[in-house]
DSSP file (Angstrom, degrees, kcal/mol; ACC not computed):
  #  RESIDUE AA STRUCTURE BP1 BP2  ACC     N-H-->O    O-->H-N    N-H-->O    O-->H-N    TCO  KAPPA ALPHA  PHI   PSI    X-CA   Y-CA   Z-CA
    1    1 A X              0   0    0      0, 0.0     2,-0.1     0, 0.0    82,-0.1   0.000 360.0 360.0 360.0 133.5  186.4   50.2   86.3
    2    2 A X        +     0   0    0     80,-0.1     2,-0.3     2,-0.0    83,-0.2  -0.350 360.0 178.1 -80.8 153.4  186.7   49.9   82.5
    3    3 A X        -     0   0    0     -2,-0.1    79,-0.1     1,-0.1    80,-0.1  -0.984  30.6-165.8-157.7 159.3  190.3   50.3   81.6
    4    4 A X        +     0   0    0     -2,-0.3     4,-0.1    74,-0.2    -1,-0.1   0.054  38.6 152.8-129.3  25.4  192.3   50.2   78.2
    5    5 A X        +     0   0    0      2,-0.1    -2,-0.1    73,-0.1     2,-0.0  -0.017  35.0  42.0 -52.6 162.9  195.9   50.0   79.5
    6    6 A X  S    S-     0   0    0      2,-0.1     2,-0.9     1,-0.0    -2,-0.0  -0.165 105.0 -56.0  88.4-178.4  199.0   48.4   77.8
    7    7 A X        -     0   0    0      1,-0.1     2,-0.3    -2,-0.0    -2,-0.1  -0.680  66.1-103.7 -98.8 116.0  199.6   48.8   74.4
    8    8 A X        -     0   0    0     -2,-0.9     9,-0.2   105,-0.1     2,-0.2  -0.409  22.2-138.1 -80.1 117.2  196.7   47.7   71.7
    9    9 A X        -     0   0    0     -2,-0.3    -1,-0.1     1,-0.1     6,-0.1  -0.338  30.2-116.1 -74.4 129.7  196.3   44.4   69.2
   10   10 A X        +     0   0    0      1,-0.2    -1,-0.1    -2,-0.2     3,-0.1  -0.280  44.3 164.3 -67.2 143.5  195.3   45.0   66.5
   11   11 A X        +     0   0    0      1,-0.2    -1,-0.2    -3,-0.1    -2,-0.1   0.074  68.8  69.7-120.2  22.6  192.0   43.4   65.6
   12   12 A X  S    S-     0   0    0      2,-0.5    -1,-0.2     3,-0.1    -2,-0.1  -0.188 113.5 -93.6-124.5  60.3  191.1   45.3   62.5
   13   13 A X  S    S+     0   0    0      1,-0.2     2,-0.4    -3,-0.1    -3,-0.1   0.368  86.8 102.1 161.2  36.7  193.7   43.8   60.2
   14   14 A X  S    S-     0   0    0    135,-0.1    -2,-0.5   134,-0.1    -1,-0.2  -0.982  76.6 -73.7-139.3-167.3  196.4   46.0   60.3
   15   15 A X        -     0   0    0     -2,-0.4     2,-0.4     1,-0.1     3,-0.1  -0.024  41.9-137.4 -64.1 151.1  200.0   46.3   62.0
   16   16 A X        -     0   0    0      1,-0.3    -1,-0.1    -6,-0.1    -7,-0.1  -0.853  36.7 -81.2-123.8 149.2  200.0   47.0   65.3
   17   17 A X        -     0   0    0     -2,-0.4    -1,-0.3    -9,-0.2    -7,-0.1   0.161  59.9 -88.3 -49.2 154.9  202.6   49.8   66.7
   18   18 A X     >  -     0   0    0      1,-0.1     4,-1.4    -3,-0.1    -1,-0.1  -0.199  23.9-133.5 -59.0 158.6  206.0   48.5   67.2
   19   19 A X  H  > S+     0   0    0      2,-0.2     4,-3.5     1,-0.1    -1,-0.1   0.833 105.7  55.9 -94.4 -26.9  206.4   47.2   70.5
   20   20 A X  H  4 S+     0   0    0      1,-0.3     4,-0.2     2,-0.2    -1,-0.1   0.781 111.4  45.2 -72.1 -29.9  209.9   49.4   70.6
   21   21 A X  H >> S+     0   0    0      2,-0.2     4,-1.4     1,-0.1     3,-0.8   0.761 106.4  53.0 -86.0 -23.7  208.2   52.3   69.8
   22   22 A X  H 3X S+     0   0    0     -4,-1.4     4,-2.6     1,-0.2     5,-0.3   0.815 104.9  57.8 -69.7 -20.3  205.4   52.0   72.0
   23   23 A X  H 3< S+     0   0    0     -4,-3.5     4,-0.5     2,-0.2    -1,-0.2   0.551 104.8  53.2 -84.9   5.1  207.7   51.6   74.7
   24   24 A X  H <> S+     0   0    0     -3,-0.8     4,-1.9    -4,-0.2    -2,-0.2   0.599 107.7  48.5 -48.8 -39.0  209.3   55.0   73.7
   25   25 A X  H  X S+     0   0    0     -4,-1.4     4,-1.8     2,-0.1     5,-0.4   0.911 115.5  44.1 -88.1 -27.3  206.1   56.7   73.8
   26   26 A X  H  X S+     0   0    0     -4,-2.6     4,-2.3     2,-0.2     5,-0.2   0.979 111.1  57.8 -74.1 -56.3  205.2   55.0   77.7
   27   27 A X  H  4 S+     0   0    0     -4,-0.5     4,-0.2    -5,-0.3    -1,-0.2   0.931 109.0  38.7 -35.5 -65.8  208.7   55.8   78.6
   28   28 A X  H >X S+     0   0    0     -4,-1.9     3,-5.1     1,-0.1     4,-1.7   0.993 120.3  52.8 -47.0 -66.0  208.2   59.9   77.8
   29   29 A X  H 3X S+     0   0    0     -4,-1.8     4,-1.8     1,-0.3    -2,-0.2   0.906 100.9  53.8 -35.9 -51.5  204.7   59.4   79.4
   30   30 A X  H 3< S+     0   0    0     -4,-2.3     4,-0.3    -5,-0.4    -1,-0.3   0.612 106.3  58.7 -73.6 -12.7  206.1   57.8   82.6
   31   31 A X  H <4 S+     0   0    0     -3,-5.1     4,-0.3    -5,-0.2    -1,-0.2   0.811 109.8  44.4 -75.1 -44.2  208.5   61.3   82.9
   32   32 A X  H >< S+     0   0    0     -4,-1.7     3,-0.8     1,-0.1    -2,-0.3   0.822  94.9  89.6 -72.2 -42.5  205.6   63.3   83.0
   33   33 A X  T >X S+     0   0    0     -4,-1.8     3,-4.9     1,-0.3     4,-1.1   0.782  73.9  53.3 -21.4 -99.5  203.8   61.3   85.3
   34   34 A X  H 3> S+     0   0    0      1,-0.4     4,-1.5    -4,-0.3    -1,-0.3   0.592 112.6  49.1 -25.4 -51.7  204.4   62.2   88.7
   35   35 A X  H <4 S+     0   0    0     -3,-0.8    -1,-0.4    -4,-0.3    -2,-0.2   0.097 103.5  49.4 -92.5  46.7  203.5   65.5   88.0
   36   36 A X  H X> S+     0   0    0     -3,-4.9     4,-1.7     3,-0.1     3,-1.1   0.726 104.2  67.7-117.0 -32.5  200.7   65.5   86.3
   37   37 A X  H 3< S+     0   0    0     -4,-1.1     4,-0.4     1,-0.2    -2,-0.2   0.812 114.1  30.5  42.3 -96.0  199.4   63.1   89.1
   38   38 A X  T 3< S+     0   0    0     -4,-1.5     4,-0.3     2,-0.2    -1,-0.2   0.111 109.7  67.7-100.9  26.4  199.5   65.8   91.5
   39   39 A X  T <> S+     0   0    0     -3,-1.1     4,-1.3     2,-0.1    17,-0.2   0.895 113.5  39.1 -38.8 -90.0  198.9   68.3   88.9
   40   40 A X  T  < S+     0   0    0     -4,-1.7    -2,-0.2     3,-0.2    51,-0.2   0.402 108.1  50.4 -14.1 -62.5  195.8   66.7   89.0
   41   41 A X  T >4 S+     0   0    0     -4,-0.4     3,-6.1     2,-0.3     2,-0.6   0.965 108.6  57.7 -88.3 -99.3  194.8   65.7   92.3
   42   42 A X  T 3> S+     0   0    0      1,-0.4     4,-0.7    -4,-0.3     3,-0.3   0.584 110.7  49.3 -18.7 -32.9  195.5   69.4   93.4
   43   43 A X  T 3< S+     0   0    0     -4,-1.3     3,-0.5    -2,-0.6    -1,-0.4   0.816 106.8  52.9 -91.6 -38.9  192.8   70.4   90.6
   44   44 A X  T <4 S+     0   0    0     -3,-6.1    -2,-0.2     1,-0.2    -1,-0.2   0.478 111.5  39.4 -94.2  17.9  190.7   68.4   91.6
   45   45 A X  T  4 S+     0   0    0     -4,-0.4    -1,-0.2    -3,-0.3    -2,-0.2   0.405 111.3  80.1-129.1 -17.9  190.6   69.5   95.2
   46   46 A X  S  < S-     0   0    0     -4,-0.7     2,-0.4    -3,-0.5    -3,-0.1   0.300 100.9 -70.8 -65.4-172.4  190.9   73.1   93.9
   47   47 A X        -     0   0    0      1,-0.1     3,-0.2     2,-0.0    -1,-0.2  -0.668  36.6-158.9 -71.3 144.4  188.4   75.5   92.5
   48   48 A X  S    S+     0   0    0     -2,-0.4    -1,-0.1     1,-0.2     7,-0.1   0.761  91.1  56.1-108.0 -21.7  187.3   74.4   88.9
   49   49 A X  S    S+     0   0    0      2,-0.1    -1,-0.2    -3,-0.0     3,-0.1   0.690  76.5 111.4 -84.9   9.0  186.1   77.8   88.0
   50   50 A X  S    S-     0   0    0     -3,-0.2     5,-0.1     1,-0.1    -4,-0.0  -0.296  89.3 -96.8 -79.1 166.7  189.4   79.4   88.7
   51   51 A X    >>  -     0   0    0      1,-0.1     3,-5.1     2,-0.1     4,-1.3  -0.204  40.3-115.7 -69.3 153.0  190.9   80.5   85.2
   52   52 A X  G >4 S+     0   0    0      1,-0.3     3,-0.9     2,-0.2     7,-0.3   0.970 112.0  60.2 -55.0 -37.9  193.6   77.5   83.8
   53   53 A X  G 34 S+     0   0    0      1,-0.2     6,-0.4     5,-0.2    -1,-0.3   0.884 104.0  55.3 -62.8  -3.4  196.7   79.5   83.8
   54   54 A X  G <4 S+     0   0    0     -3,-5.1    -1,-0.2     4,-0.1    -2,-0.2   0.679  97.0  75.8-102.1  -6.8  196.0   79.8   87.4
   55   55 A X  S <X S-     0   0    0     -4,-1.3     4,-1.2    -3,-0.9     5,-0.2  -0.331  90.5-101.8 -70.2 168.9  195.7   76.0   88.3
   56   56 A X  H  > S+     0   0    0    -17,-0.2     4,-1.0     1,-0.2   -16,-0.1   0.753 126.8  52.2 -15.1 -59.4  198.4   73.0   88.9
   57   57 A X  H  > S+     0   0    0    -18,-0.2     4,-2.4     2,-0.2     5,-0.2   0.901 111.5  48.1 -77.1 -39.9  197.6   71.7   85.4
   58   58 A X  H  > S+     0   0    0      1,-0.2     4,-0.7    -6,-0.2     3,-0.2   0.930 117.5  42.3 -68.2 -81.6  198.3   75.6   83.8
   59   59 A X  H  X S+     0   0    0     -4,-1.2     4,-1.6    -6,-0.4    -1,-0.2   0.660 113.7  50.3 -27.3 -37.0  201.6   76.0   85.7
   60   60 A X  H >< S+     0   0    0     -4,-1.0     3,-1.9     2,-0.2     4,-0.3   0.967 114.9  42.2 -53.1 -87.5  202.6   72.7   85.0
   61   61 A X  H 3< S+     0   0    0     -4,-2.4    -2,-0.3     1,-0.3    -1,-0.2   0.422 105.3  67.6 -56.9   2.5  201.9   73.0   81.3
   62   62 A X  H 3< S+     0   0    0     -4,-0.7    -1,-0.3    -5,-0.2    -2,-0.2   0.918  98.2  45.3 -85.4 -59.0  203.2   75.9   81.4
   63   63 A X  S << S+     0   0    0     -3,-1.9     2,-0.2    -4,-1.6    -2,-0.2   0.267  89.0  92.6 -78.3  13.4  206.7   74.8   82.1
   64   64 A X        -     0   0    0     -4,-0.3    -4,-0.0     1,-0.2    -3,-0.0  -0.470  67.3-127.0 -90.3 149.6  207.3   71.9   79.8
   65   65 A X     >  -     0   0    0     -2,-0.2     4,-3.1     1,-0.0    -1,-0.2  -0.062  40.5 -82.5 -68.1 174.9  208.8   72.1   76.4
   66   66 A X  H  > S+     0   0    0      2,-0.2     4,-2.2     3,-0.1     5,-0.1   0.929 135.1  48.1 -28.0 -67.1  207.3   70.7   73.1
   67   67 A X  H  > S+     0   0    0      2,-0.2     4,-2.8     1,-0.2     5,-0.3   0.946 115.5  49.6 -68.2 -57.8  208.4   67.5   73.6
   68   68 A X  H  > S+     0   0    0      1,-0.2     4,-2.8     2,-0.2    -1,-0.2   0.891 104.8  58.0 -39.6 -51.4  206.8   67.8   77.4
   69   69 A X  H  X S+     0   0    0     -4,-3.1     4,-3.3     3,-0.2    -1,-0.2   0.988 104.5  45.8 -45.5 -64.9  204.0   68.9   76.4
   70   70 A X  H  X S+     0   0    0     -4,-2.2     4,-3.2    34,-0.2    -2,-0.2   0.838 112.9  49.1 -55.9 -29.8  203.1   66.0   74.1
   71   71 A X  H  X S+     0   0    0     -4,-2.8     4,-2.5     2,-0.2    -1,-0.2   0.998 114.9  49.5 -69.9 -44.4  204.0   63.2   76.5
   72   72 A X  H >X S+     0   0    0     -4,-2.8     4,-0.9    -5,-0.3     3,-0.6   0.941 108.1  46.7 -56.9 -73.8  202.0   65.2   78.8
   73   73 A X  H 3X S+     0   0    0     -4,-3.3     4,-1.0     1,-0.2     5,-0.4   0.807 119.6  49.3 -36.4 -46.1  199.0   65.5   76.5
   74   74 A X  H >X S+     0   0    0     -4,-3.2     4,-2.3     2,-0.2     3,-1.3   0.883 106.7  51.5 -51.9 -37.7  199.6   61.6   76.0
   75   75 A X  H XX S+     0   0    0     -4,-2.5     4,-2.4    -3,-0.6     3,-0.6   0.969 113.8  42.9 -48.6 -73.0  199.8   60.7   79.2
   76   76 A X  H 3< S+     0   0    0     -4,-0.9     4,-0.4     1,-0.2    -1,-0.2   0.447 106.2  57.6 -62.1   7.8  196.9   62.2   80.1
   77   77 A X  H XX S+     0   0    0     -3,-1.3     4,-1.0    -4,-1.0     3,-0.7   0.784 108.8  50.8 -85.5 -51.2  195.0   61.2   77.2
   78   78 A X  H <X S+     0   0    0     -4,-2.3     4,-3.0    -3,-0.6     5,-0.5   0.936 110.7  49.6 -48.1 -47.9  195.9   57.5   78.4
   79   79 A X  H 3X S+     0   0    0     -4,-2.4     4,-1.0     1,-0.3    -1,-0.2   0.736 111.8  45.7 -81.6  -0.8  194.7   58.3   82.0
   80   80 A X  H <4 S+     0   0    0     -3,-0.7    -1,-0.3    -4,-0.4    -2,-0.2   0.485 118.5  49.1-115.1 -27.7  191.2   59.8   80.7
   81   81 A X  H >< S+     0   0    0     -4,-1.0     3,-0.5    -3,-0.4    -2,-0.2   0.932 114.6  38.2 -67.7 -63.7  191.3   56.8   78.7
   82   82 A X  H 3< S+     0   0    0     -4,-3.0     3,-0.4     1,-0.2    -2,-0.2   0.910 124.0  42.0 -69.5 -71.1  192.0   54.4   81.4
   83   83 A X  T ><  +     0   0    0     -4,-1.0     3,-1.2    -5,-0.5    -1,-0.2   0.068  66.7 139.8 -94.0  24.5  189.6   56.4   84.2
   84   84 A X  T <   +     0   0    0     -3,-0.5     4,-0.2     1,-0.3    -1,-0.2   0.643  66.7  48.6  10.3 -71.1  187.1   57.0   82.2
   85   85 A X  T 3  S+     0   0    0     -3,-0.4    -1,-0.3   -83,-0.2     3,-0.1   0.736 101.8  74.4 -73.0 -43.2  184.4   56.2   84.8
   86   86 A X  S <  S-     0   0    0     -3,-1.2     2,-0.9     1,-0.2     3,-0.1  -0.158 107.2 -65.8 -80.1 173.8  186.2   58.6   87.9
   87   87 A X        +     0   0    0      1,-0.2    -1,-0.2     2,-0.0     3,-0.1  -0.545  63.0 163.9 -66.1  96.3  186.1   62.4   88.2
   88   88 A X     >  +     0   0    0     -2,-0.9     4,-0.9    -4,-0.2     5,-0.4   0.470  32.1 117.5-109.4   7.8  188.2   63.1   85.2
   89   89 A X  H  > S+     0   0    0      2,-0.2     4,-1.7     1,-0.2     5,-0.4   0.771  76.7  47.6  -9.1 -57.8  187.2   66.9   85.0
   90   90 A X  H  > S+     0   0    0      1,-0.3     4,-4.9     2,-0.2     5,-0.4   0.934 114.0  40.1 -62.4 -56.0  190.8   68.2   85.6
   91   91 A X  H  > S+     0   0    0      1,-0.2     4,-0.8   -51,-0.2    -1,-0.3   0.739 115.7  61.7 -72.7  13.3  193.0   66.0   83.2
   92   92 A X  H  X S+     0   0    0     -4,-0.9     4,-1.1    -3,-0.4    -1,-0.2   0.689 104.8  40.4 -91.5 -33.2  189.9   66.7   80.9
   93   93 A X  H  X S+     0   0    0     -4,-1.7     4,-2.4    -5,-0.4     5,-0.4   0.761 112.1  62.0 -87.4 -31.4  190.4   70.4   80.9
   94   94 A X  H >X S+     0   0    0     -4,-4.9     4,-2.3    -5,-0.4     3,-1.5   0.830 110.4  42.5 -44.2 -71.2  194.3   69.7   80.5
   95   95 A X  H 3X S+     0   0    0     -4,-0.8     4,-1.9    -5,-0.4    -1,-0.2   0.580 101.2  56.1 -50.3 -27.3  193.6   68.1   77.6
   96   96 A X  H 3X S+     0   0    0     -4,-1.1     4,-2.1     3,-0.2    -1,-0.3   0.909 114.8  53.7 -62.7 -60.9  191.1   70.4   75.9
   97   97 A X  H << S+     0   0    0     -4,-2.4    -2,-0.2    -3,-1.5    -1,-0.2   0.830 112.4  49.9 -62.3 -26.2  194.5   73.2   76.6
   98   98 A X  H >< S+     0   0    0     -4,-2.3     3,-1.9    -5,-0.4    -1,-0.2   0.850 108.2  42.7 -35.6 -65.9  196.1   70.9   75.0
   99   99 A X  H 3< S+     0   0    0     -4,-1.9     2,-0.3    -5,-0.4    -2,-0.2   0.962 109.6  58.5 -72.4 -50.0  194.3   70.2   72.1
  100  100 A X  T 3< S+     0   0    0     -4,-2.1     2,-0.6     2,-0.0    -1,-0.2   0.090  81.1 102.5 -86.7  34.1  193.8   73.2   71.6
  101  101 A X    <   -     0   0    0     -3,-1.9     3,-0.3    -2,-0.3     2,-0.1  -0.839  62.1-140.4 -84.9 126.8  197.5   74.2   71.4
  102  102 A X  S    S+     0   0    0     -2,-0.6    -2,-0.0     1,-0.2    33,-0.0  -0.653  73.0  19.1 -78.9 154.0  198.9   74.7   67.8
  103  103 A X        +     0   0    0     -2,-0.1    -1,-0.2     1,-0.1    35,-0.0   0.769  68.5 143.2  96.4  34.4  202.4   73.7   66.3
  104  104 A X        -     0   0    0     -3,-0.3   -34,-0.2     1,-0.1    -1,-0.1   0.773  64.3-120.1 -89.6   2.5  203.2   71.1   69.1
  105  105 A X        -     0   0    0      1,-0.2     2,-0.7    33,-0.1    -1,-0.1   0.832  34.3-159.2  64.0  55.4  204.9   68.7   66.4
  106  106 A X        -     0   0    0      1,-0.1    -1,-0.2    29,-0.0     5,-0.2  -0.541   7.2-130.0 -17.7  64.4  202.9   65.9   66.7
  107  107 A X     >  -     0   0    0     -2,-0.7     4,-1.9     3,-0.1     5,-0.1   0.175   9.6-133.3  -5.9 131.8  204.2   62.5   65.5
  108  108 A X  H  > S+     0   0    0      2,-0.2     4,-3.6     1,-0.2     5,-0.3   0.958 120.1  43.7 -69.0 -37.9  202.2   60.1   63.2
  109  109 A X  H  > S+     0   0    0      2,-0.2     4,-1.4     1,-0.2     5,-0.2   0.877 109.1  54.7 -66.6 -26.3  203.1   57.5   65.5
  110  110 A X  H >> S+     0   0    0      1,-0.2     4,-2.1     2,-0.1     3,-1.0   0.976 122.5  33.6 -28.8 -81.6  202.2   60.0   68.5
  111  111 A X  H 3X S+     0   0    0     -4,-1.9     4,-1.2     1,-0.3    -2,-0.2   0.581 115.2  51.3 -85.5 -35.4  198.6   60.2   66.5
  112  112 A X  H 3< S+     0   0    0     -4,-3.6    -1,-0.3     2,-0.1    -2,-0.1   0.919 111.7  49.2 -79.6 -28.9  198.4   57.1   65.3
  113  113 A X  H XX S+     0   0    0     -4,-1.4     4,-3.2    -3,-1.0     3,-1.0   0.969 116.2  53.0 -50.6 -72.9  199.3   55.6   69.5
  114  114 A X  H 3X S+     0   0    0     -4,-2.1     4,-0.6    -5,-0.2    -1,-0.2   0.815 105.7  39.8 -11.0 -74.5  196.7   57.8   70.3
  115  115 A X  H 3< S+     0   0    0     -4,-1.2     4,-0.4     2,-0.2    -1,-0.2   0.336 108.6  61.0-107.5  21.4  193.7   57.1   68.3
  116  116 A X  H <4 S+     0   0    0     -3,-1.0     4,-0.2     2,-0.1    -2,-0.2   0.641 112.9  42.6 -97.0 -29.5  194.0   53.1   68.4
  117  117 A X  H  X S+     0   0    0     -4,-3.2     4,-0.8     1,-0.2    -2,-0.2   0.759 111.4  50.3 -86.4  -1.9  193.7   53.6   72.3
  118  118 A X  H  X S+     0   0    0     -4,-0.6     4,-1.1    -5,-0.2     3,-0.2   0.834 116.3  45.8 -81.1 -32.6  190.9   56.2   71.9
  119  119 A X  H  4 S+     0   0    0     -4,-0.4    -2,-0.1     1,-0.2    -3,-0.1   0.438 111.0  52.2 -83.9   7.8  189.2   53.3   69.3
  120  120 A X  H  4 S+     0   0    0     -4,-0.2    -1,-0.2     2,-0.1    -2,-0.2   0.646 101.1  62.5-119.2  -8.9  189.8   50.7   71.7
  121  121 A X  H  < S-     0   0    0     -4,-0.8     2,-0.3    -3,-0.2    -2,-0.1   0.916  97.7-146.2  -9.8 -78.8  188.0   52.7   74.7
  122  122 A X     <  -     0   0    0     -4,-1.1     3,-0.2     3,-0.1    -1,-0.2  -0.839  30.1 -56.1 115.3-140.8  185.0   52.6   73.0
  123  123 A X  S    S+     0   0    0     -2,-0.3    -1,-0.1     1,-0.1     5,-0.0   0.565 120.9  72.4-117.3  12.1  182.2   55.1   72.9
  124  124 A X  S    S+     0   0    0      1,-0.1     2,-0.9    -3,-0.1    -1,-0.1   0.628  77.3  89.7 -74.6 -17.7  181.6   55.3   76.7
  125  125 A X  S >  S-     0   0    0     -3,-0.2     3,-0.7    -7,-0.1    -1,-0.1  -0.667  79.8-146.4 -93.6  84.7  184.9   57.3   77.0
  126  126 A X  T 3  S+     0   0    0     -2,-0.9    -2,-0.1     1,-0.2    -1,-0.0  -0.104  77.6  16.4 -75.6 118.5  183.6   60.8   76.5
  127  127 A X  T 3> S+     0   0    0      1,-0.1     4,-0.5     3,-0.0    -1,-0.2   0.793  82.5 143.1  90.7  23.2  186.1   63.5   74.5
  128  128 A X  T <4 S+     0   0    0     -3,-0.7    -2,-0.1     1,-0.2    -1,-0.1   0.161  73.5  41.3 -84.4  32.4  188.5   60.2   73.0
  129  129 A X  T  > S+     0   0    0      3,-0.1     4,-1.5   -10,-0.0     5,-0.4   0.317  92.9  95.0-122.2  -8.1  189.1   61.8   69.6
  130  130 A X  H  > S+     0   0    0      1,-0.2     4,-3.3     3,-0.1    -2,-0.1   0.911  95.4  27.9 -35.7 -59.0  189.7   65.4   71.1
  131  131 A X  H  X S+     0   0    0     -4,-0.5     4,-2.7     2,-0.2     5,-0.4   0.947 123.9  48.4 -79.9 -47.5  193.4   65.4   71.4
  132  132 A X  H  > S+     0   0    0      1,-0.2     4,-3.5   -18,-0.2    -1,-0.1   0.951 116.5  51.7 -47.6 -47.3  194.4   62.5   68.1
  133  133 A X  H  X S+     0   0    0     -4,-1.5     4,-2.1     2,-0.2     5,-0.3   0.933 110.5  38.5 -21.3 -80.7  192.1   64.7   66.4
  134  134 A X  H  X S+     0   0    0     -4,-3.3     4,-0.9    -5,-0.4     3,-0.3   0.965 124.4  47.7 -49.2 -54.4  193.9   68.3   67.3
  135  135 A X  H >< S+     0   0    0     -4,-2.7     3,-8.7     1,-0.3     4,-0.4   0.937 113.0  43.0 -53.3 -75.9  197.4   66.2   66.7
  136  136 A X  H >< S+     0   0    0     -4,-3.5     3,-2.9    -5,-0.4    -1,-0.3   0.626 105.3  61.4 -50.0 -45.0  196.5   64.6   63.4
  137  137 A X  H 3< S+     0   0    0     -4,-2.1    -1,-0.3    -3,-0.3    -2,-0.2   0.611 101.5  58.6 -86.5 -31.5  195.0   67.9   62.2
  138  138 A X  T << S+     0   0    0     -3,-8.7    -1,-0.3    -4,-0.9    -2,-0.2   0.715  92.4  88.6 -82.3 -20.8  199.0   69.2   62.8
  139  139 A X  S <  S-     0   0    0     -3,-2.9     2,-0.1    -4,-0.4     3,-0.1  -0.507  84.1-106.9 -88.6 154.5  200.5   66.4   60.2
  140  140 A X    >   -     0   0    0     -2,-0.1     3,-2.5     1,-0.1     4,-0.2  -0.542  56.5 -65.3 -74.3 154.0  201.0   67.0   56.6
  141  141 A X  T 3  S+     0   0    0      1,-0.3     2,-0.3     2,-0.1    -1,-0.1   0.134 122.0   3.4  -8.5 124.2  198.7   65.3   54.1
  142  142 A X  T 3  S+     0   0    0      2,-0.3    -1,-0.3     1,-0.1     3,-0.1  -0.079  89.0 120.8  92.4 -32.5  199.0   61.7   54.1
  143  143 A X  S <  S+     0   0    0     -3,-2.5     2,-0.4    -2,-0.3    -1,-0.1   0.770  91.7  14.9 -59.9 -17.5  201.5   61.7   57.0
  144  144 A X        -     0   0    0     -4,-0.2     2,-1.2    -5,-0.1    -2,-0.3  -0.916  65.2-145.2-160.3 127.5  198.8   59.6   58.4
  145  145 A X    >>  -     0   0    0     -2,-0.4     3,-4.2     1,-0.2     4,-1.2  -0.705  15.2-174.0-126.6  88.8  195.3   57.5   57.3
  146  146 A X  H 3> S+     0   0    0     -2,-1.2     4,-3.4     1,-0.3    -1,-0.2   0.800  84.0  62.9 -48.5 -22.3  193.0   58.0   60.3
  147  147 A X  H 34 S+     0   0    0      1,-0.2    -1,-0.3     2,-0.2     5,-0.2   0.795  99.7  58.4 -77.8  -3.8  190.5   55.4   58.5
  148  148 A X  H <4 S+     0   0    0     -3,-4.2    -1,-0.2     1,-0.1    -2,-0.2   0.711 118.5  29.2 -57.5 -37.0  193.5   52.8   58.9
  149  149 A X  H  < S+     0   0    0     -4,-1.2     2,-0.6     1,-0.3    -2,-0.2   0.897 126.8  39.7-102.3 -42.8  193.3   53.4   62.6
  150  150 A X  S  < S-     0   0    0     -4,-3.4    -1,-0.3    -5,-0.2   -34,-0.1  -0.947  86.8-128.8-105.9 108.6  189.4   54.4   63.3
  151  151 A X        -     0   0    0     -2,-0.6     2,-0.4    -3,-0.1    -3,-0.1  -0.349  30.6-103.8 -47.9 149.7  186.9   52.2   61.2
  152  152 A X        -     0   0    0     -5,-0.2     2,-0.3     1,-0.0    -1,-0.1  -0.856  33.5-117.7 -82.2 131.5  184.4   54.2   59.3
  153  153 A X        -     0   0    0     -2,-0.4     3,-0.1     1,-0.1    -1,-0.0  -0.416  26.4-119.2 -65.7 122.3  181.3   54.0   60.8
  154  154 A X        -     0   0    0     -2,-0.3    -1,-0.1     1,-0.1     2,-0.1  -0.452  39.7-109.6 -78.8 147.4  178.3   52.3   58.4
  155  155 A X        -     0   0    0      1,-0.1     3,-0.1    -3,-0.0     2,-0.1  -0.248  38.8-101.4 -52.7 147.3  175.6   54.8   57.8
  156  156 A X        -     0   0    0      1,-0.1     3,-0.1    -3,-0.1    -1,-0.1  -0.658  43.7 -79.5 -94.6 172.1  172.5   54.2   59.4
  157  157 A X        -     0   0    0      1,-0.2     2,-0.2    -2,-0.1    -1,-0.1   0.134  43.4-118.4 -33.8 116.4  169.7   52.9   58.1
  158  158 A X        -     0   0    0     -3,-0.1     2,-0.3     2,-0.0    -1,-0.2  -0.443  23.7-158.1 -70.6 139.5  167.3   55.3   55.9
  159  159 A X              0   0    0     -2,-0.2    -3,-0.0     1,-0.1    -1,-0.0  -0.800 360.0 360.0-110.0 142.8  164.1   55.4   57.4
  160  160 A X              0   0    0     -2,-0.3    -1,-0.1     0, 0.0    -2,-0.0   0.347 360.0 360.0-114.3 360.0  161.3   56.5   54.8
């Protein structure tokens, strides 16, 4: 199983998150945990067509705060990250409700945390920019220079 745990070095020449702040952001993550677990597991043992608000993961999200929300959307962003390879269907539709929440008051370092473990995944990890994406899309101008964090990709060739 491919996995991207722990906190990511930089190898594209810049600064790599604070180690003190990344252990803020695992720390939130690590509240949320337990239930979204069995959030999870319960969804995945469920119906998948029933509608979200009626699932584990709805209810769940449902009863978190701002701040709850986002560790949750990290957390699970991490474990979709991480488990790639298993039946991630459930925490995949969390996140998609996620992402598609407005006004959750996303952090650059949130966003930035985010999309160095979605670019250290790789391209196997299907839906890693969803949620850095939604987030960074929430910061003002500037707040944050995604090409810092995600290389730009060289065009390919032109073919005549």
């Amino acid at each position: 199983m491919a996995s991207v745990a722990g906190p990511a070095a930089s190898r594209d020449g810049h600064p790599s998150p604070s180690e003190v702040m990344v252990q803020r952001l695992y720390d939130r993550m690590r509240a949320v945990a337990p239930a979204a677990v069995g959030a999870i597991e319960r969804d995945r043992a469920g119906d998948p067509g029933r509608a979200f608000g009626d699932t584990a993961c709805g209810r769940l999200l449902r009863s978190l705060d701002r701040d709850g929300v986002r560790a949750l959307g990290m957390w699970v962003h991490h474990w979709c990250m991480r488990f790639y390879d298993d039946d991630t269907r459930a925490a995949l539709r969390l996140l998609r409700e996620i992402a598609g929440r407005p006004a959750l008051g996303w952090t650059a370092d949130e966003v930035h945390w985010m999309l160095r473990e979605s670019h250290a995944a790789g391209p196997a990890a299907d839906a890693r920019f969803m949620l850095p994406l939604a987030a960074a899309a929430e910061l003002a101008p500037g707040a944050l220079r995604i090409d810092a964090v995600v290389p730009r990709q060289s065009s390919p060739p032109h073919r005549a």
